[in-house]
TORSEMI-870890 format. One line per 2 residues: number of its first residue (from 1); their letters; for each residue x, y, z of N, C-alpha, C, CB. Coordinates in Angstrom, 1 decimal, always signed. Atoms other than C-alpha are relative to their C-alpha. Glycine has a CB too. Example, Ala and Ser with C-alpha at 12.3 -4.5 7.8 and 13.67 -1.06 7.14 Angstrom:
1) as) +0.9 -1.2 +0.0 +12.3 -4.5 +7.8 +0.9 +1.2 +0.0 -1.0 +0.0 +1.2 ~ -0.9 -1.1 +0.0 +13.7 -1.1 +7.1 -0.8 +1.1 +0.8 +0.4 +0.5 -1.4
***
This chain:
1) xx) +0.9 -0.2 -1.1 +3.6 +11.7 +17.8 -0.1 +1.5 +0.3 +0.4 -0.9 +1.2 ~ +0.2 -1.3 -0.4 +1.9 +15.1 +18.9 +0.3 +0.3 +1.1 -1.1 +0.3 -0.1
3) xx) -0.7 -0.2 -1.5 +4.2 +16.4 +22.0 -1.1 +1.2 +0.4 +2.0 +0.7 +0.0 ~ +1.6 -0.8 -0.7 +1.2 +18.9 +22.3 -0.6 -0.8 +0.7 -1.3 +0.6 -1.0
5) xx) +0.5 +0.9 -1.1 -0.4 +16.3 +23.4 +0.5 -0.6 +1.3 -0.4 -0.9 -0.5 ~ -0.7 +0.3 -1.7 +1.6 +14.5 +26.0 +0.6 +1.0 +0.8 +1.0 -0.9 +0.0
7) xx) -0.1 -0.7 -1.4 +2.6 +17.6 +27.4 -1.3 +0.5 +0.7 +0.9 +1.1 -0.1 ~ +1.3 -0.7 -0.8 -1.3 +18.7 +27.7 -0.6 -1.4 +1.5 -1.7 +0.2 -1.7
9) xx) +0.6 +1.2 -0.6 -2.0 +15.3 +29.1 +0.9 -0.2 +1.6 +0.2 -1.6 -1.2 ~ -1.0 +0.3 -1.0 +1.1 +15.1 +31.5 -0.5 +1.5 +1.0 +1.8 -0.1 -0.8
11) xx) +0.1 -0.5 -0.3 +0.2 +18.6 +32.1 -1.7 -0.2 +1.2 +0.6 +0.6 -0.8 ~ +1.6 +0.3 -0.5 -3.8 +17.6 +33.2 +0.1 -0.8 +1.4 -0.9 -1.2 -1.2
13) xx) -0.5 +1.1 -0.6 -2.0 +14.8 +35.3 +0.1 +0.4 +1.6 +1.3 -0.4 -0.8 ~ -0.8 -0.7 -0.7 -0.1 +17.2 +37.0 -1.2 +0.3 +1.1 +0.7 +1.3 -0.7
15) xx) +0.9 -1.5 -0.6 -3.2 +19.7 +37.9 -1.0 -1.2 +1.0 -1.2 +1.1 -1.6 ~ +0.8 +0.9 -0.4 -5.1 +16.6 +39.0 +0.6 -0.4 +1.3 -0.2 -1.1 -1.0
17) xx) -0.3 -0.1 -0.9 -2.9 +15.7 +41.6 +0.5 +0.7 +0.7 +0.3 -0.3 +0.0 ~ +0.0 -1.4 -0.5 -2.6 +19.2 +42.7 -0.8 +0.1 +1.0 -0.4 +1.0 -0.9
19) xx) +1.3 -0.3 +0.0 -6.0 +19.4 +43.4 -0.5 -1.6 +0.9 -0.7 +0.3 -1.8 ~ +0.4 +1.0 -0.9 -6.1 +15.9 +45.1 +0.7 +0.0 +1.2 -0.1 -1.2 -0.4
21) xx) -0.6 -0.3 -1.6 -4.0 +17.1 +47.8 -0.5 +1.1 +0.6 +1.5 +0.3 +0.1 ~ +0.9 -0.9 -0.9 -5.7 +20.1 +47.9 -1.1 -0.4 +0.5 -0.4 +1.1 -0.5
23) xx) +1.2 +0.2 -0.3 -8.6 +18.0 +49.0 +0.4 +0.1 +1.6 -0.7 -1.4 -0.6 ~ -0.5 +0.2 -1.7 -7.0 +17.2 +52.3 -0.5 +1.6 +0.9 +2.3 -0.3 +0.0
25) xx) +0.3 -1.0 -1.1 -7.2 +20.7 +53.9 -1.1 +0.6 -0.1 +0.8 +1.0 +0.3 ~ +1.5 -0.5 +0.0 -10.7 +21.2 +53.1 -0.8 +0.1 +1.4 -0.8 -0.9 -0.9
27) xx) +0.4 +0.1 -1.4 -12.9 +21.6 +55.6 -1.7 +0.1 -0.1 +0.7 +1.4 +1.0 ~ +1.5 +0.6 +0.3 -16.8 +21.8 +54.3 -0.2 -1.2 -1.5 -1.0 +1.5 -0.3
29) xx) +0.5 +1.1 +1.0 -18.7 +19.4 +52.1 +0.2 +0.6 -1.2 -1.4 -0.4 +0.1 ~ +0.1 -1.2 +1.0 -19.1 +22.4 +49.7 +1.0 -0.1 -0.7 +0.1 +1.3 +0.5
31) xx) -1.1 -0.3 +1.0 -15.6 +22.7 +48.8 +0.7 -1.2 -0.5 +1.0 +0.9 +0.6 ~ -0.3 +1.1 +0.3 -14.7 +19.0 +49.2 -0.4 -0.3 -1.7 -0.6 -0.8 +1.1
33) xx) +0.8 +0.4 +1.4 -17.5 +18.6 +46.0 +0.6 +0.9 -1.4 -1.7 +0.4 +0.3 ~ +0.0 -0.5 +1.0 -16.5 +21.5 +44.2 +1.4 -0.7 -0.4 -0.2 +1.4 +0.1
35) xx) -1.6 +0.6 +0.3 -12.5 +20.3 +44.1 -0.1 -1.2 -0.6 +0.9 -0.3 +1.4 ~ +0.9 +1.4 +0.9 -14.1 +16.9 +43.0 -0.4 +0.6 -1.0 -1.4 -0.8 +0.7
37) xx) +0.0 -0.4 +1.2 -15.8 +18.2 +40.1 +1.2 +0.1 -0.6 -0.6 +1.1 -0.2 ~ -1.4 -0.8 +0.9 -12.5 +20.2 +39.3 +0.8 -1.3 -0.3 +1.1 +1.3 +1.0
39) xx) -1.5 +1.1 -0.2 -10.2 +16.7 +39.9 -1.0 -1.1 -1.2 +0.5 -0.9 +2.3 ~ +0.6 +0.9 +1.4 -12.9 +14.9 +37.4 +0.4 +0.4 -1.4 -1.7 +0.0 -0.1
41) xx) -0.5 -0.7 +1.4 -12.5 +17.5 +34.7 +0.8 +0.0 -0.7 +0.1 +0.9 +0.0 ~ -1.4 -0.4 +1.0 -8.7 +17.6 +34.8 +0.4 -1.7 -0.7 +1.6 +0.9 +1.3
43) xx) -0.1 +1.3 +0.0 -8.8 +13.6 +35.1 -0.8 -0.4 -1.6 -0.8 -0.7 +1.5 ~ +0.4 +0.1 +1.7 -11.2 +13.6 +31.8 +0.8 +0.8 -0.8 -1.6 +0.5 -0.3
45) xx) -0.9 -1.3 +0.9 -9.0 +16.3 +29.8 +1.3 -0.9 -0.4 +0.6 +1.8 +1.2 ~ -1.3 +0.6 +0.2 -6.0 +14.2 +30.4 -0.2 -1.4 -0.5 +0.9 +0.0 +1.4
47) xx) +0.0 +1.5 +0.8 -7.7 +10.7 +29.5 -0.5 +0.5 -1.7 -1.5 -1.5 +0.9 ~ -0.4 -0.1 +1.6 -8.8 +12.6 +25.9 +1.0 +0.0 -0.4 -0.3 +0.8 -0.6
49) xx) -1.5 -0.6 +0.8 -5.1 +13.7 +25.4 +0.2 -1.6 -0.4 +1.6 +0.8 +1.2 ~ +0.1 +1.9 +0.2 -4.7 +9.7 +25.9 +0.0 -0.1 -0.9 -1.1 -1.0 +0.4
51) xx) +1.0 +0.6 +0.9 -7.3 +8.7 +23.9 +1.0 +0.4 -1.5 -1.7 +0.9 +0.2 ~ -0.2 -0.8 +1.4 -5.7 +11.2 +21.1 +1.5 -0.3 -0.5 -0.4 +1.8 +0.2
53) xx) -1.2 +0.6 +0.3 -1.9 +10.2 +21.6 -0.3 -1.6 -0.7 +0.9 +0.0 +1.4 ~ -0.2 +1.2 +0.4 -2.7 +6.5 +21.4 -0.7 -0.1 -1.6 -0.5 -1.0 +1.1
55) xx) +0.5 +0.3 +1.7 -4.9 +6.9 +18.0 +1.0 +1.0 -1.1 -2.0 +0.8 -0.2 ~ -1.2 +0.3 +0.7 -2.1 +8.6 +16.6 +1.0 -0.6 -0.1 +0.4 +0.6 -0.1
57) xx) -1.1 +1.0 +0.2 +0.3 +6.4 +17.5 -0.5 -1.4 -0.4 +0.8 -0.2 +1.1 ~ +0.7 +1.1 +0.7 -1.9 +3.6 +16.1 +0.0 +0.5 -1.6 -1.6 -0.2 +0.6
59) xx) +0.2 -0.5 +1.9 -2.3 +5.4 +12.6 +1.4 +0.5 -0.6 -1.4 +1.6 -0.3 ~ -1.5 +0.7 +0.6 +1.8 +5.5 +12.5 +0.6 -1.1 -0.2 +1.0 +0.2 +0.6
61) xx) -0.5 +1.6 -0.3 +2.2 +2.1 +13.4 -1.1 -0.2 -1.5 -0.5 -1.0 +1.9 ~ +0.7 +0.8 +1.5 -0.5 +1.1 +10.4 +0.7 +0.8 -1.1 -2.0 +0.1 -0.3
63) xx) -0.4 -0.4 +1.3 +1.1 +3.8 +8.1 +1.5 -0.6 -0.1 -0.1 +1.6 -0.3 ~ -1.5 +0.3 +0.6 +4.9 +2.3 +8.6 -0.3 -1.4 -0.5 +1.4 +0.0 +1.3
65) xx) +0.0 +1.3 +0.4 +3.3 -1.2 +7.9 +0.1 +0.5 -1.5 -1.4 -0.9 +0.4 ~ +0.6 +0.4 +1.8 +1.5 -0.2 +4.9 +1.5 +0.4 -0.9 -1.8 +1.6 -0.8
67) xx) -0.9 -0.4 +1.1 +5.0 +1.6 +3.5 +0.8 -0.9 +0.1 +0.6 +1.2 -0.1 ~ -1.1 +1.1 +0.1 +6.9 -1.6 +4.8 -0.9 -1.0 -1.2 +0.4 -0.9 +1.9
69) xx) +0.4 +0.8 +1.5 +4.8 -3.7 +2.0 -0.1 +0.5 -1.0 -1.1 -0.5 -0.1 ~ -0.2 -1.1 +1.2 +4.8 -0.9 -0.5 +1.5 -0.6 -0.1 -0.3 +2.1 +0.4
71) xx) -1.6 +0.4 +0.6 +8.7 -1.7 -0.5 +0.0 -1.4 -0.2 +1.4 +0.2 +1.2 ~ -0.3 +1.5 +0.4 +8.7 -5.4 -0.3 -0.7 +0.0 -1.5 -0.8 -1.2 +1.2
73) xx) +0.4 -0.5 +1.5 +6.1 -4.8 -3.5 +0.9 +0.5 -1.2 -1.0 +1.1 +0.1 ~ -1.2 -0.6 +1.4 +8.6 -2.9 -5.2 +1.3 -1.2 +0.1 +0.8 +1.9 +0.5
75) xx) -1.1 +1.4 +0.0 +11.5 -5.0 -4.4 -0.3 -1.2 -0.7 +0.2 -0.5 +1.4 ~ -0.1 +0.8 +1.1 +10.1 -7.6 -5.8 -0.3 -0.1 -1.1 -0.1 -0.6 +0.2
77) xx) +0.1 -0.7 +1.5 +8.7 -6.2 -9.0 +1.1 +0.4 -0.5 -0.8 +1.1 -0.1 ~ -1.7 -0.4 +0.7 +12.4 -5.0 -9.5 +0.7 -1.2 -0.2 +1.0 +1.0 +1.1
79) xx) -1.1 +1.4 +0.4 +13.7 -8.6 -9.3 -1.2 -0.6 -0.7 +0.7 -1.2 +1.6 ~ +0.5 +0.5 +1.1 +11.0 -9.6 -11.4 -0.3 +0.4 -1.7 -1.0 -0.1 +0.5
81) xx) +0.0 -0.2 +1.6 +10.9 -7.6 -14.2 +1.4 +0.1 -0.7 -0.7 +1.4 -0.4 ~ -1.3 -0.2 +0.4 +14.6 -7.6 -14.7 -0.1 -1.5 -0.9 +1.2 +0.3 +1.2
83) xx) +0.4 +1.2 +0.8 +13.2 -11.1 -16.2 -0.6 +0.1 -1.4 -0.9 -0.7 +0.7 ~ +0.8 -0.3 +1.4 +11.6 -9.5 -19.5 +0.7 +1.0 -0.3 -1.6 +0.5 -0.1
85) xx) -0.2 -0.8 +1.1 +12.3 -7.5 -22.2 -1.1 +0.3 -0.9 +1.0 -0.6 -0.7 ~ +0.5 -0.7 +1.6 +11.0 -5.1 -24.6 +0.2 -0.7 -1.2 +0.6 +1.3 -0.4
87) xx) -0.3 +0.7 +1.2 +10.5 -7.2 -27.7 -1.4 +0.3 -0.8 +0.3 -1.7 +0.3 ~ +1.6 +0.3 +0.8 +8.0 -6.7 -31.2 +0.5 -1.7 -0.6 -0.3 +1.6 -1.9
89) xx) +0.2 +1.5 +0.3 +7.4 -10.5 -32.0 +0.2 +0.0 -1.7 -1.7 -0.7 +0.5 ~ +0.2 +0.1 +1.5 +5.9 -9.4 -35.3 +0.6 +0.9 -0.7 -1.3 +0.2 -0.3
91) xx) -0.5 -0.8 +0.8 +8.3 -7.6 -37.2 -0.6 +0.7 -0.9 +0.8 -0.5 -0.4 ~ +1.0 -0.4 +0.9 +6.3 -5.2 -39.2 -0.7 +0.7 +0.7 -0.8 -0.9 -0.7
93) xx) +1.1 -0.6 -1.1 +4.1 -4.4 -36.9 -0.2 +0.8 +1.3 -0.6 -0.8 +0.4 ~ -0.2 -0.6 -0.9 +3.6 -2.2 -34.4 -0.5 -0.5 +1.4 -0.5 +1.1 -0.3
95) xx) +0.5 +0.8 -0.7 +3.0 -4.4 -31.7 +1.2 -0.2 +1.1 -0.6 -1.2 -0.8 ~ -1.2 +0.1 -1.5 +5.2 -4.2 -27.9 -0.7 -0.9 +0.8 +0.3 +1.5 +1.1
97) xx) +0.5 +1.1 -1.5 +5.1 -7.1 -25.6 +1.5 -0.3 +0.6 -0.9 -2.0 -0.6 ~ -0.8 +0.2 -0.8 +7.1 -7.8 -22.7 +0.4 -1.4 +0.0 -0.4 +0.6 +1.1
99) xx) +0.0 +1.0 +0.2 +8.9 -11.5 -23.6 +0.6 -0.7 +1.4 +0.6 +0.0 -1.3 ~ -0.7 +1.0 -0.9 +10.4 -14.0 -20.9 +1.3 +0.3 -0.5 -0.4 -1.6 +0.0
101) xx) -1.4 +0.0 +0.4 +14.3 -13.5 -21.5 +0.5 -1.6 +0.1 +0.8 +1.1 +0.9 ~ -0.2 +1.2 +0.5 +15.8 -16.8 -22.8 +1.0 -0.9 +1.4 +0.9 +0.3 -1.6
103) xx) -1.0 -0.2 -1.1 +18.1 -16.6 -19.7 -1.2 -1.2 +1.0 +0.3 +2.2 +0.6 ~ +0.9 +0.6 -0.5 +14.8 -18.3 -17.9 -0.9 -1.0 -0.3 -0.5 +0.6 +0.1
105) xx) +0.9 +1.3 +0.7 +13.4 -21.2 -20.4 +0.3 -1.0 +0.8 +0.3 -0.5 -1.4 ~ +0.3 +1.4 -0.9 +14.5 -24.1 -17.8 -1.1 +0.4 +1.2 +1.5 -0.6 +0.8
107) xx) +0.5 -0.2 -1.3 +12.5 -22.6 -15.2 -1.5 +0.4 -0.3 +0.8 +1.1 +0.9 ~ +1.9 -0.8 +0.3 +9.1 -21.0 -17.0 -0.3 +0.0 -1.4 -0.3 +1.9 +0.3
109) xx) +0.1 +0.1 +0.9 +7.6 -21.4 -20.0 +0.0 +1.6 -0.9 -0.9 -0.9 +0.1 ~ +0.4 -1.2 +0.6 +7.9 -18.9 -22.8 -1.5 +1.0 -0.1 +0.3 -0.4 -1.2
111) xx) +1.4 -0.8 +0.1 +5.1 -16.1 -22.6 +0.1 +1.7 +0.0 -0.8 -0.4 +1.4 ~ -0.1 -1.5 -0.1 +4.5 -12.2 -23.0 -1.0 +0.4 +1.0 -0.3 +0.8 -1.4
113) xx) +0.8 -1.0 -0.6 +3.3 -9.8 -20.6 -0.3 +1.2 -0.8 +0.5 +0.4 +1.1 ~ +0.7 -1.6 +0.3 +1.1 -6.8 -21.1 +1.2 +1.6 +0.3 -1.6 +0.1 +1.4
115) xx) -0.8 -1.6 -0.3 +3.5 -3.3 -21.8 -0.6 +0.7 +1.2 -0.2 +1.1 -1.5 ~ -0.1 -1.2 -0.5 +1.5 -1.2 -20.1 -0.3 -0.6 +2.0 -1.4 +1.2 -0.9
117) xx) +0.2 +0.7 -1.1 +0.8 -3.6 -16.8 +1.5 -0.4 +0.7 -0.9 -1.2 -0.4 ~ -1.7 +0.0 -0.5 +4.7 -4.2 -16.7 +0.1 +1.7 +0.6 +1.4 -0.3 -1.7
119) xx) +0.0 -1.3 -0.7 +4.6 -0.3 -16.4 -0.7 +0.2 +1.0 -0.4 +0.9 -0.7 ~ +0.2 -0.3 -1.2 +2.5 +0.0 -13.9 +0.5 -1.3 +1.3 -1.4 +0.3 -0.2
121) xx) -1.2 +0.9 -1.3 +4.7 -2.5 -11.6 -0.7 -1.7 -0.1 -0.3 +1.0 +2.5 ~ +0.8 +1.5 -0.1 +2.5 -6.0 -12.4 +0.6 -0.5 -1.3 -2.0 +0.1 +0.0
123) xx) +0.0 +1.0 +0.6 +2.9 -9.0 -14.1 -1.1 -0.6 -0.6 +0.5 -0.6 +0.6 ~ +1.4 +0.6 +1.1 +0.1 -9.9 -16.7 +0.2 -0.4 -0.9 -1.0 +0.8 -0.6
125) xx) +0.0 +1.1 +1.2 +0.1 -12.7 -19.2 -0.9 +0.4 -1.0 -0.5 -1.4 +0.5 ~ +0.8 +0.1 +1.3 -1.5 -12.0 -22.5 -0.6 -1.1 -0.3 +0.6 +0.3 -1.2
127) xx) +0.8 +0.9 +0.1 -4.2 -14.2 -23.2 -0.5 +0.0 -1.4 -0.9 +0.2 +1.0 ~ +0.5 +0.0 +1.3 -4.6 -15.1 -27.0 -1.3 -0.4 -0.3 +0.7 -0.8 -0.7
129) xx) +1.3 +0.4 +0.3 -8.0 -15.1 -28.5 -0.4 +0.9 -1.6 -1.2 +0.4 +1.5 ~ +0.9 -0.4 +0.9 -10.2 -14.5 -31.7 -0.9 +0.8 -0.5 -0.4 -0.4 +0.0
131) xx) +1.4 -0.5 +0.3 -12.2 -11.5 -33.2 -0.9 -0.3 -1.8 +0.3 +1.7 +0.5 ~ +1.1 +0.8 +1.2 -15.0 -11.9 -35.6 +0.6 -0.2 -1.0 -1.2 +0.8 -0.6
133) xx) -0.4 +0.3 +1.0 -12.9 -12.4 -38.4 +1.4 -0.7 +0.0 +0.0 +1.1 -0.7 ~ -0.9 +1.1 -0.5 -10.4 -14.5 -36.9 +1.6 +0.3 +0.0 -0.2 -1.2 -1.0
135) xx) -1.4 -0.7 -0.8 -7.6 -12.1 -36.4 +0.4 -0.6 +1.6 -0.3 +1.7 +0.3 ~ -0.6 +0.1 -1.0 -5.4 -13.1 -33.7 -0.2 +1.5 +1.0 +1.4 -0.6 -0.4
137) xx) -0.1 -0.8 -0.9 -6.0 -10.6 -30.2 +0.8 -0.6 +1.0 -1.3 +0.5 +0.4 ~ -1.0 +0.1 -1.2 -3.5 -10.4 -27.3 -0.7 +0.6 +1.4 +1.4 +1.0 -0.5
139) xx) +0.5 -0.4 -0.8 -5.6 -9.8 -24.3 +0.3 +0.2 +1.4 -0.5 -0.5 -0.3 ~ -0.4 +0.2 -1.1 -4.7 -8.5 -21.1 -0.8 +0.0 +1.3 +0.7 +0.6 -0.1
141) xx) +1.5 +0.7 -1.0 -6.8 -10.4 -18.3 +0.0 +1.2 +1.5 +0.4 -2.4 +0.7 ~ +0.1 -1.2 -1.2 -5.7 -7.4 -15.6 -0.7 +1.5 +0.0 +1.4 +0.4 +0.4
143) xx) +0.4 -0.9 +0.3 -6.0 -4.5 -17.3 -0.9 +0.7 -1.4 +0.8 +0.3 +0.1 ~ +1.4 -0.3 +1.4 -8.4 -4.8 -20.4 +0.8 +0.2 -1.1 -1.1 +1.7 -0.1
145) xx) -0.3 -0.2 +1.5 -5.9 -3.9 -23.2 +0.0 -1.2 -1.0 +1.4 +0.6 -0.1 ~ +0.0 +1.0 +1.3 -6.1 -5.5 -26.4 +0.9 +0.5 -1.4 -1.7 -0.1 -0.5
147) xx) -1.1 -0.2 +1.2 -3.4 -6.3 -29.0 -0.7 -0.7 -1.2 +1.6 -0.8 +0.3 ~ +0.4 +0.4 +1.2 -4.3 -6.4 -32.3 +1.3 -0.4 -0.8 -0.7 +1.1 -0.7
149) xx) -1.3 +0.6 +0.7 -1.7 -8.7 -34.0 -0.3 +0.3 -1.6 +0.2 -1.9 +0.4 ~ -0.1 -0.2 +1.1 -2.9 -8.4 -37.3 +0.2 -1.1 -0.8 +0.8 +0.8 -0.1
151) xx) -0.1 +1.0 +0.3 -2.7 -11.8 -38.1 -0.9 -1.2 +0.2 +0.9 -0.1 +0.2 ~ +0.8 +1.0 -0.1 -4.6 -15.2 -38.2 +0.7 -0.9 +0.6 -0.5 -0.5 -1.2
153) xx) -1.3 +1.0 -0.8 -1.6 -17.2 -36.7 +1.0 +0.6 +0.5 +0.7 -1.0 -0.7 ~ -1.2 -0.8 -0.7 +0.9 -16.3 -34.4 +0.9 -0.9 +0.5 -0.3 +1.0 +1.3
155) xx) -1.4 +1.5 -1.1 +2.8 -19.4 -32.9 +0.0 +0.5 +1.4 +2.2 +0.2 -0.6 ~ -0.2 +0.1 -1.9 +3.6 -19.9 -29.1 +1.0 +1.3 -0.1 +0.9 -1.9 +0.8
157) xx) -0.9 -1.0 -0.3 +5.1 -17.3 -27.5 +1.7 -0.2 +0.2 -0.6 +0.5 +1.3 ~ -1.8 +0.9 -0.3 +9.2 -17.5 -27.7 +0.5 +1.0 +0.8 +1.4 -0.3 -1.8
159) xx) -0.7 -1.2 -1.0 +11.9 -16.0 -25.5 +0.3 +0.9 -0.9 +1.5 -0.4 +0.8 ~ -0.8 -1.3 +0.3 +13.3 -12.7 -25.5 +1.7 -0.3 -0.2 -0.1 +0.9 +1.4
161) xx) -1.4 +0.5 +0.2 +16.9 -13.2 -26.5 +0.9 +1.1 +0.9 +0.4 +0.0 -1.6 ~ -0.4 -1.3 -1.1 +19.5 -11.2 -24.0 +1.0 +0.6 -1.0 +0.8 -0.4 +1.7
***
């Protein structure tokens, strides 16, 4: 929070009730009005400081949210990928997929995620499909990449072994 501000604001506060005691020993209309003006001025000066404390302390409060879900995000991307492994399926080939570790077959069915979607902190299922000549592709439905297996058959996806 900007202590510029709440001391300008505290200080506005101040001047304001300065100035509304000095109304008391007035003695024409004249000066009564002008001291008015002055006690509006300091009274608006001090509700911007307001204004300007509370909208930064609104835009701390939304930025500690957003970094309290940024962690929970990570946190649990860290207990989720510790569930895969780096594995090539197709021996031969230059081909990285992220496998289910065997450690997890009662609970999920065997499947690969996308390398570079594991890198960037997500979980993305490869989606097998067909191009024009009936090569097997490995498709990843988040981020667009495409694995060229190199093959016409691939079998179900198996675990990662630990």
């Amino acid at each position: 929070m900007d202590m510029g501000s709440i001391t300008a604001a505290a200080t506005s506060l101040k001047v304001a009730g300065e100035i509304a005691v000095g109304l008391i020993g007035l003695k024409t209309t004249a000066e009564v009005q002008a001291k008015a003006v002055e006690l509006n001025q300091k009274i608006i000066a001090a509700q911007h400081e307001i204004f300007a404390v509370n909208a930064a302390q609104s835009a701390l409060i939304q930025r500690v949210s957003d970094l309290e879900h940024q962690i929970e995000r990570m946190t649990a991307w860290n207990e989720q990928k510790t569930r895969y492994k780096l594995t090539n399926p197709w021996h031969g080939r230059p081909v990285l997929v992220y496998a289910l570790r065997s450690l997890f077959k009662d609970s999920e069915a065997a499947h690969w995620i996308c390398a570079k979607c594991y890198d960037d902190g997500r979980r993305s299922i490869l989606q097998p499909n067909k191009d024009k000549n009936g090569f097997i592709l490995l498709i990843c439905p988040t981020c667009k990449s495409v694995i060229d297996t190199g093959y016409r058959g691939i079998g179900a996806p198996e675990y990662a072994e630990d």
